[in-house]
PDB file of N, CA, C and O in Angstrom:
ATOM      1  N   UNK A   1       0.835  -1.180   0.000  1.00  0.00           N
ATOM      2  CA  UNK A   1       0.000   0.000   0.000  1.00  0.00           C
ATOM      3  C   UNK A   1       0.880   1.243   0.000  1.00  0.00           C
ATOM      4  O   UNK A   1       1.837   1.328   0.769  1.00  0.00           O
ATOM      5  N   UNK A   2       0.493   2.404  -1.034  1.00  0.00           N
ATOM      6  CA  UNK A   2       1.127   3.686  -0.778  1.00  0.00           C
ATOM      7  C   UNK A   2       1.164   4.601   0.230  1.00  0.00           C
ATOM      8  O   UNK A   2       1.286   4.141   1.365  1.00  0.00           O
ATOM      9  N   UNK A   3       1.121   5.281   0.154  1.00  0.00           N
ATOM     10  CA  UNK A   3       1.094   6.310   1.667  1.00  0.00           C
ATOM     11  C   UNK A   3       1.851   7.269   0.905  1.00  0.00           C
ATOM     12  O   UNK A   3       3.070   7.092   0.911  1.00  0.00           O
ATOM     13  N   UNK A   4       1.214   8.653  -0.025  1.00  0.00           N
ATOM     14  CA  UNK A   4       1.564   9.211  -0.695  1.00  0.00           C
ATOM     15  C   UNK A   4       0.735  10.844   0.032  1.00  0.00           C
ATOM     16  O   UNK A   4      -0.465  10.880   0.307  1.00  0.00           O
ATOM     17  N   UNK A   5       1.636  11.984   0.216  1.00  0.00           N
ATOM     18  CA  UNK A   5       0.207  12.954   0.283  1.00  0.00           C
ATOM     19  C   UNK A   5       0.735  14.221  -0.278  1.00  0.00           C
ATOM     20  O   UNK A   5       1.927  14.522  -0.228  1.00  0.00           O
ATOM     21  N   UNK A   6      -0.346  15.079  -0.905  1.00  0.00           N
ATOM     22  CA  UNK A   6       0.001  16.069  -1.344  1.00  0.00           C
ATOM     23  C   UNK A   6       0.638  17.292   0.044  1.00  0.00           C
ATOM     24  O   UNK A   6       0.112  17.425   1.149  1.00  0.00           O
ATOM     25  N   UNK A   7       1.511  17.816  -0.319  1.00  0.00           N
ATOM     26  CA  UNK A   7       1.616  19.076   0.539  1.00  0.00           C
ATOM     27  C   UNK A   7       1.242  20.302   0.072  1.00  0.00           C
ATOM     28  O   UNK A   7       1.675  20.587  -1.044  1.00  0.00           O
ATOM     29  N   UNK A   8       0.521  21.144   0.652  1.00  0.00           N
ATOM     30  CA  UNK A   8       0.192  22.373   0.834  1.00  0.00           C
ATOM     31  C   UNK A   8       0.204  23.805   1.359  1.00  0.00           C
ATOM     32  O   UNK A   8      -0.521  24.181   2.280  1.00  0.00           O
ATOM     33  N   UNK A   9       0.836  24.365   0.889  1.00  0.00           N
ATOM     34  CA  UNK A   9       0.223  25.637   1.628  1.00  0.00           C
ATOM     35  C   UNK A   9      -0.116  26.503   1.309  1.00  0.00           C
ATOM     36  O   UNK A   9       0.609  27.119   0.528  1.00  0.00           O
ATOM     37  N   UNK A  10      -1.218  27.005   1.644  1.00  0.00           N
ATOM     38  CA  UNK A  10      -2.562  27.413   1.120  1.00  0.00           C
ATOM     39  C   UNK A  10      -3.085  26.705   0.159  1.00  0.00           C
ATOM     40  O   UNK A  10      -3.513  25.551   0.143  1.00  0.00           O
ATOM     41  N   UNK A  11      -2.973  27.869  -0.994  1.00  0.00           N
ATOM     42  CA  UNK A  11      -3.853  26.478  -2.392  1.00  0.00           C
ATOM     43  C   UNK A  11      -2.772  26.144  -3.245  1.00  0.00           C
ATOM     44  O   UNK A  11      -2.906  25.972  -4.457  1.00  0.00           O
ATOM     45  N   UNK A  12      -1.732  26.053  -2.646  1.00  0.00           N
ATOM     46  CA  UNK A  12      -0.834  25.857  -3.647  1.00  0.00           C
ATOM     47  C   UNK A  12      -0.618  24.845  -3.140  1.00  0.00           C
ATOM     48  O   UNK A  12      -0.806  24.563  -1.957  1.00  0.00           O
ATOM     49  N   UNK A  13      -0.061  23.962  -4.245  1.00  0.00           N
ATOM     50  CA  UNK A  13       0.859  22.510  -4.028  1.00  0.00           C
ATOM     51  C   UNK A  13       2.240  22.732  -4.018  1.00  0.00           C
ATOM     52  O   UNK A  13       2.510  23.845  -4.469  1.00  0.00           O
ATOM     53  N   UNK A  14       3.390  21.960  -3.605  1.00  0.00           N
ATOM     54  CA  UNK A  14       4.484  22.502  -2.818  1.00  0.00           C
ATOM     55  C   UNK A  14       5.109  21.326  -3.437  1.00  0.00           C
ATOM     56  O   UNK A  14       6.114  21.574  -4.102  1.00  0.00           O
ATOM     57  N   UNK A  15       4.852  20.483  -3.388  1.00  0.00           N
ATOM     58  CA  UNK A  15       5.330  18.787  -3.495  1.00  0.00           C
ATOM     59  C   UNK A  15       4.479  18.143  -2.513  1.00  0.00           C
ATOM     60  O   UNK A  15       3.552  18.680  -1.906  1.00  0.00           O
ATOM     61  N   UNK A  16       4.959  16.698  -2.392  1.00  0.00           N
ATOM     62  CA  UNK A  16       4.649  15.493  -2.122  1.00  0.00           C
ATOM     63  C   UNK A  16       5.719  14.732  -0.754  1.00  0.00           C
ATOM     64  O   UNK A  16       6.865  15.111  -0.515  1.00  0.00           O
ATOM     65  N   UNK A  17       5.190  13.920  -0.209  1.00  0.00           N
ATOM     66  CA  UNK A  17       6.044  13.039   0.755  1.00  0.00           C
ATOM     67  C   UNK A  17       5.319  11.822  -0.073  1.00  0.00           C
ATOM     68  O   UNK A  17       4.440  11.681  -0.923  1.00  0.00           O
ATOM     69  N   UNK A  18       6.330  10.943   0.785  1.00  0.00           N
ATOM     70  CA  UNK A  18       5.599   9.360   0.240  1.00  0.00           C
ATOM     71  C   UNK A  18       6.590   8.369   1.766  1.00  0.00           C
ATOM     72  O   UNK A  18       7.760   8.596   2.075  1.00  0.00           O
ATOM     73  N   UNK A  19       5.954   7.653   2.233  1.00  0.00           N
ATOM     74  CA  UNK A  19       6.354   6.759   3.307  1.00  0.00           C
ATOM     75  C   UNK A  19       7.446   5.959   2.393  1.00  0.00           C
ATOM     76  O   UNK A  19       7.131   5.434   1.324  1.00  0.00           O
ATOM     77  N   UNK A  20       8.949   5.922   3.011  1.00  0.00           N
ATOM     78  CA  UNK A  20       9.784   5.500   2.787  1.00  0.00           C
ATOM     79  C   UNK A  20      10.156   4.657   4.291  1.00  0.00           C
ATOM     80  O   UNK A  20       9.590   4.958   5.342  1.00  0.00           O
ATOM     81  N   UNK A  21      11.052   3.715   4.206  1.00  0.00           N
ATOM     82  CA  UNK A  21      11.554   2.722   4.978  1.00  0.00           C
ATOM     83  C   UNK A  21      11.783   3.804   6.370  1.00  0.00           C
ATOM     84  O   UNK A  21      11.427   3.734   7.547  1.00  0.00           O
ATOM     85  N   UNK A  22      12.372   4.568   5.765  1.00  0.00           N
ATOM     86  CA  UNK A  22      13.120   5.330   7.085  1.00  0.00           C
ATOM     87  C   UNK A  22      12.310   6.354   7.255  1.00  0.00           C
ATOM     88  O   UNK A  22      12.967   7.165   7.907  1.00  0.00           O
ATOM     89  N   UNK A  23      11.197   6.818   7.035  1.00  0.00           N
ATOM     90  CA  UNK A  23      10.550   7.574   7.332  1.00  0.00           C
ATOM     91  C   UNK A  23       9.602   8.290   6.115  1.00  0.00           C
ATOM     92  O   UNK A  23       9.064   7.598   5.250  1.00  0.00           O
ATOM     93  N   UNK A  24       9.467   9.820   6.167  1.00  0.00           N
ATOM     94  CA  UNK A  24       8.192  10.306   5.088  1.00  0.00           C
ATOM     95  C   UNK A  24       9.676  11.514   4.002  1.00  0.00           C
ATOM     96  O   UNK A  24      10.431  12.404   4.393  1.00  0.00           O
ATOM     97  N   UNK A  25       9.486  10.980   2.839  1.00  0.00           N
ATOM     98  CA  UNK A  25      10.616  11.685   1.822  1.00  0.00           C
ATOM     99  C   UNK A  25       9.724  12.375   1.067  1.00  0.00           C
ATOM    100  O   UNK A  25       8.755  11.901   0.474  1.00  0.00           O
ATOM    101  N   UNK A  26      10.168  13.799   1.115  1.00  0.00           N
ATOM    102  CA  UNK A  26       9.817  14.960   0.012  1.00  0.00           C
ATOM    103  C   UNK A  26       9.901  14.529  -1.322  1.00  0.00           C
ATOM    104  O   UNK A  26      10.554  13.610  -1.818  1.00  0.00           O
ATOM    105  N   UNK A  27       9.210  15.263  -1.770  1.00  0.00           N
ATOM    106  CA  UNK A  27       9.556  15.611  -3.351  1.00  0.00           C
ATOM    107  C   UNK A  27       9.221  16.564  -4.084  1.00  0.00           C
ATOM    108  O   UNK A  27       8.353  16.210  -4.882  1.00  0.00           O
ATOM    109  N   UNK A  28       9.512  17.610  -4.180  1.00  0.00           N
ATOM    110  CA  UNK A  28       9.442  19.196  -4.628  1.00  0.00           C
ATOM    111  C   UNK A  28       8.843  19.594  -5.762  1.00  0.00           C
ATOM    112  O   UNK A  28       9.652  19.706  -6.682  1.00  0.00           O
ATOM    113  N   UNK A  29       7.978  19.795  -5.984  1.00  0.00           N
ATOM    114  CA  UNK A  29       7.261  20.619  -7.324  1.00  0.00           C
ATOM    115  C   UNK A  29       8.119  21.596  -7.837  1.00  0.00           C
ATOM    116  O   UNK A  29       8.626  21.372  -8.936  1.00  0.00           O
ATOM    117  N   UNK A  30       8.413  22.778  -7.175  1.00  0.00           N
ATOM    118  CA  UNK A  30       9.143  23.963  -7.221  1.00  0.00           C
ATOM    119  C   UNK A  30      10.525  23.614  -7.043  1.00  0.00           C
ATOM    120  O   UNK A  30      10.805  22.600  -6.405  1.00  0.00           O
ATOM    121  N   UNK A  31      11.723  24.592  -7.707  1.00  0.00           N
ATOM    122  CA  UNK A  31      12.759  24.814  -7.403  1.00  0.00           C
ATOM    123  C   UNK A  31      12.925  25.066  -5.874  1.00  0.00           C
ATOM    124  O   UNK A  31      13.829  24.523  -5.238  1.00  0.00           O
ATOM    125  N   UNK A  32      11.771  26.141  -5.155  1.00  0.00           N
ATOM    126  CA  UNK A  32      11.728  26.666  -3.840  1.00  0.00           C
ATOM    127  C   UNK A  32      12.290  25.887  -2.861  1.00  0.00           C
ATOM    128  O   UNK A  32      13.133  26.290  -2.059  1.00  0.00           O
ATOM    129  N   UNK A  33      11.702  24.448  -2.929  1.00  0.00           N
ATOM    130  CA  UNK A  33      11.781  23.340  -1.763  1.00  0.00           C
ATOM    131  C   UNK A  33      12.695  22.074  -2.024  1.00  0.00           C
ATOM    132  O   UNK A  33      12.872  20.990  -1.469  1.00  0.00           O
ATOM    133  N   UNK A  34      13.204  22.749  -3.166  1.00  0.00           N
ATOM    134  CA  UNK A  34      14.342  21.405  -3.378  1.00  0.00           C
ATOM    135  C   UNK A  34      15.740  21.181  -2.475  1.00  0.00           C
ATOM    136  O   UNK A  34      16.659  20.451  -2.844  1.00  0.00           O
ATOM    137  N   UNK A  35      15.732  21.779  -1.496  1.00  0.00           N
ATOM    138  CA  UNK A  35      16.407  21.710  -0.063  1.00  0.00           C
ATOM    139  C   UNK A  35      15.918  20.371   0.355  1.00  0.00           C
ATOM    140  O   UNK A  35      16.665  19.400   0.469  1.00  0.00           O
ATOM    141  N   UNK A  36      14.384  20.348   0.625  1.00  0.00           N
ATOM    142  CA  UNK A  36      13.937  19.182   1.409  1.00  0.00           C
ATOM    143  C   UNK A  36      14.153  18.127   1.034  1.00  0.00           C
ATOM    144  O   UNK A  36      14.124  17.166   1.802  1.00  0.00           O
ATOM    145  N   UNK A  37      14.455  18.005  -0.378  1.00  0.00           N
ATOM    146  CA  UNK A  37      14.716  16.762  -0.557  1.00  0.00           C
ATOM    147  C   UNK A  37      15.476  15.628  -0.217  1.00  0.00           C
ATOM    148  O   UNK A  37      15.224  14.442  -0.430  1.00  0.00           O
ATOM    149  N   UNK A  38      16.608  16.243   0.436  1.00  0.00           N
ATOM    150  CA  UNK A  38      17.246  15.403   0.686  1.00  0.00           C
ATOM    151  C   UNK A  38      17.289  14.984   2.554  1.00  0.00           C
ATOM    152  O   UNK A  38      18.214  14.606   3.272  1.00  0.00           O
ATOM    153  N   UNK A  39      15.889  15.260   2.825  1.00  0.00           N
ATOM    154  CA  UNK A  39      15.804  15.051   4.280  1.00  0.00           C
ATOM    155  C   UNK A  39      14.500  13.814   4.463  1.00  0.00           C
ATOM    156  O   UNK A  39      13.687  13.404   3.634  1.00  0.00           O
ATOM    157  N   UNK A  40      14.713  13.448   5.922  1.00  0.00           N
ATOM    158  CA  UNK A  40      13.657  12.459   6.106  1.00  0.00           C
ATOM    159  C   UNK A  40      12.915  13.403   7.322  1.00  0.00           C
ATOM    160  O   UNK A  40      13.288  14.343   8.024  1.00  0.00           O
ATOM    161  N   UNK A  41      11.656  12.622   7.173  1.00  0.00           N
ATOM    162  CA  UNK A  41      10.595  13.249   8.348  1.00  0.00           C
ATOM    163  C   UNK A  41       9.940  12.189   9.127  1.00  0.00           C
ATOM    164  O   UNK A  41       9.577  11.059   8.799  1.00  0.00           O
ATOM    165  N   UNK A  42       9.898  12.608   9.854  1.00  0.00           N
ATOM    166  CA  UNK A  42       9.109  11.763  11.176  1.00  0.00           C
ATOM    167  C   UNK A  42       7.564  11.794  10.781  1.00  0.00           C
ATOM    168  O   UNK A  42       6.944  10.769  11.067  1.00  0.00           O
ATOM    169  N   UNK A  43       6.883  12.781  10.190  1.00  0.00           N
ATOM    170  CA  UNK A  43       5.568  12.430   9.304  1.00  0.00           C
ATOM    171  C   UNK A  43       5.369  13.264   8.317  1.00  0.00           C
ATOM    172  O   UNK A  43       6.379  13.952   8.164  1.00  0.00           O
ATOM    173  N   UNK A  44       4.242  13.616   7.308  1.00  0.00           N
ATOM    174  CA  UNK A  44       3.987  14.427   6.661  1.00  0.00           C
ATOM    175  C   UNK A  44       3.620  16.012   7.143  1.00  0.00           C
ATOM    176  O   UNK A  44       3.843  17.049   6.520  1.00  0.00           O
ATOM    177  N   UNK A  45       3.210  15.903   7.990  1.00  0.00           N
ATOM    178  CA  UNK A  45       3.072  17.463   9.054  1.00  0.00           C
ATOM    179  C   UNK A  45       4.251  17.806   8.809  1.00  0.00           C
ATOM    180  O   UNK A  45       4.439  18.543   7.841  1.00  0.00           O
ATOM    181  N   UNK A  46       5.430  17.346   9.660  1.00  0.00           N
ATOM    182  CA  UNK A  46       6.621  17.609   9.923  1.00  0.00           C
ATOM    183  C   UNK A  46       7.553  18.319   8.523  1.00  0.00           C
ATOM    184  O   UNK A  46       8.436  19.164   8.373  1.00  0.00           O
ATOM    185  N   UNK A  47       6.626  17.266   7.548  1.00  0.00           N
ATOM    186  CA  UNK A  47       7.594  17.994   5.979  1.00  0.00           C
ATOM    187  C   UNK A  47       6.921  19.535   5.694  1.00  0.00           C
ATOM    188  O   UNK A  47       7.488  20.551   5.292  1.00  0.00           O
ATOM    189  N   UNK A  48       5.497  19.316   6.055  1.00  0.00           N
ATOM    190  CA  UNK A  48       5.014  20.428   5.824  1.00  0.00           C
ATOM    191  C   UNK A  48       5.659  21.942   6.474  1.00  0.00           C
ATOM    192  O   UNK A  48       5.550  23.064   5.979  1.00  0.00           O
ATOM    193  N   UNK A  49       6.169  21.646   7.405  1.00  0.00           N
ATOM    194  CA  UNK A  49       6.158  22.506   8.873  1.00  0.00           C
ATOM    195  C   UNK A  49       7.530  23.014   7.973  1.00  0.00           C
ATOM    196  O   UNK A  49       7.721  24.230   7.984  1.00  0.00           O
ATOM    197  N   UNK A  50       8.389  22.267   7.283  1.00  0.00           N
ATOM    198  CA  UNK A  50       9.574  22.335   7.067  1.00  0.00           C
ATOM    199  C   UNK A  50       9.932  23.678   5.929  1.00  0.00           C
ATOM    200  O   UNK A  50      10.716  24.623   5.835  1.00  0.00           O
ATOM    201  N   UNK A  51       8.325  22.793   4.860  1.00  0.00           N
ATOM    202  CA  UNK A  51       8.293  23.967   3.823  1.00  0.00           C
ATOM    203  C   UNK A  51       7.652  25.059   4.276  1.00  0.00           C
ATOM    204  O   UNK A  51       8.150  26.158   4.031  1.00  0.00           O
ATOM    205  N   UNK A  52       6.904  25.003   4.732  1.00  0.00           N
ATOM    206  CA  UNK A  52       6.420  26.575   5.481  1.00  0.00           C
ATOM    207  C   UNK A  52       7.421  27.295   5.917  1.00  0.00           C
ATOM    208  O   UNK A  52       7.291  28.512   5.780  1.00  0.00           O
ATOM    209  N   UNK A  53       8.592  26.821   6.508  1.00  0.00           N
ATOM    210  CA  UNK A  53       9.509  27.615   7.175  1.00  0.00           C
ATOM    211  C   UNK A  53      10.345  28.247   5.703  1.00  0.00           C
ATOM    212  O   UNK A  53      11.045  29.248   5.853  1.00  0.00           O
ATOM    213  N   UNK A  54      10.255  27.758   4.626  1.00  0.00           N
ATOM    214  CA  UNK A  54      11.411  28.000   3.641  1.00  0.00           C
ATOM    215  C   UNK A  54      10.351  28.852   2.615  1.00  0.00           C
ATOM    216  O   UNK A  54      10.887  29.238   1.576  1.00  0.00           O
ATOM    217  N   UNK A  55       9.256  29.110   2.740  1.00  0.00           N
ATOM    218  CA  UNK A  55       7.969  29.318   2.421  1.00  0.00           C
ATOM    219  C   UNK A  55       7.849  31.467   1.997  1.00  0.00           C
ATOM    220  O   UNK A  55       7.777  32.274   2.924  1.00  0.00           O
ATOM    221  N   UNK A  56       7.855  31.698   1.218  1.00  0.00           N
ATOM    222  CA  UNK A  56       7.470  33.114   0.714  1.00  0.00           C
ATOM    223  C   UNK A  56       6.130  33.136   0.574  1.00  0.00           C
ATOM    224  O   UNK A  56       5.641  34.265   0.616  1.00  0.00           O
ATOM    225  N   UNK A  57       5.231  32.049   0.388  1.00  0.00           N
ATOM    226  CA  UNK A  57       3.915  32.141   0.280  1.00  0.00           C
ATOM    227  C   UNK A  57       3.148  32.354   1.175  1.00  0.00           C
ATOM    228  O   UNK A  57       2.307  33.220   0.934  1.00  0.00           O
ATOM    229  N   UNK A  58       3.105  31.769   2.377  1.00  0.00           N
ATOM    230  CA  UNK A  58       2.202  32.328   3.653  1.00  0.00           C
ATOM    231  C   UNK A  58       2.541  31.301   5.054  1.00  0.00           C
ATOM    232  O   UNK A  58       1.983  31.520   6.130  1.00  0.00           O
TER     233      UNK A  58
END
C-alpha cells in the first residue's frame, strides 16, 4: 500500500512526501523546496512545517 500525500500551503501545491523505509521523503514541485529533498521526516506534518519555514507564500 502507498502512503503518498500532497503538501500544501494554502492552495498551492508545494510537493509530495511518500512513506519511505526510514521515514516520510519529500519531493518538490518547485525549485523553492528542493532543499527538502534530501531530508527524512518523522511524518507528513513535519515535511510540511519544514516547507512553510522556507515558504514566501504564507
Amino acid at each position: 500500500m502507498f502512503h503518498v500525500y500532497v503538501i500544501k500551503i494554502g492552495t498551492h501545491a508545494i510537493g509530495i512526501v511518500s512513506l519511505a523505509a526510514e521515514g516520510y521523503r519529500f519531493y518538490a514541485v518547485t525549485q523553492t523546496f528542493s532543499a527538502l529533498e534530501k531530508q527524512i521526516f518523522g511524518s507528513a506534518e513535519e515535511a510540511r512545517s519544514a516547507a512553510l519555514a522556507l515558504s514566501t507564500l504564507g
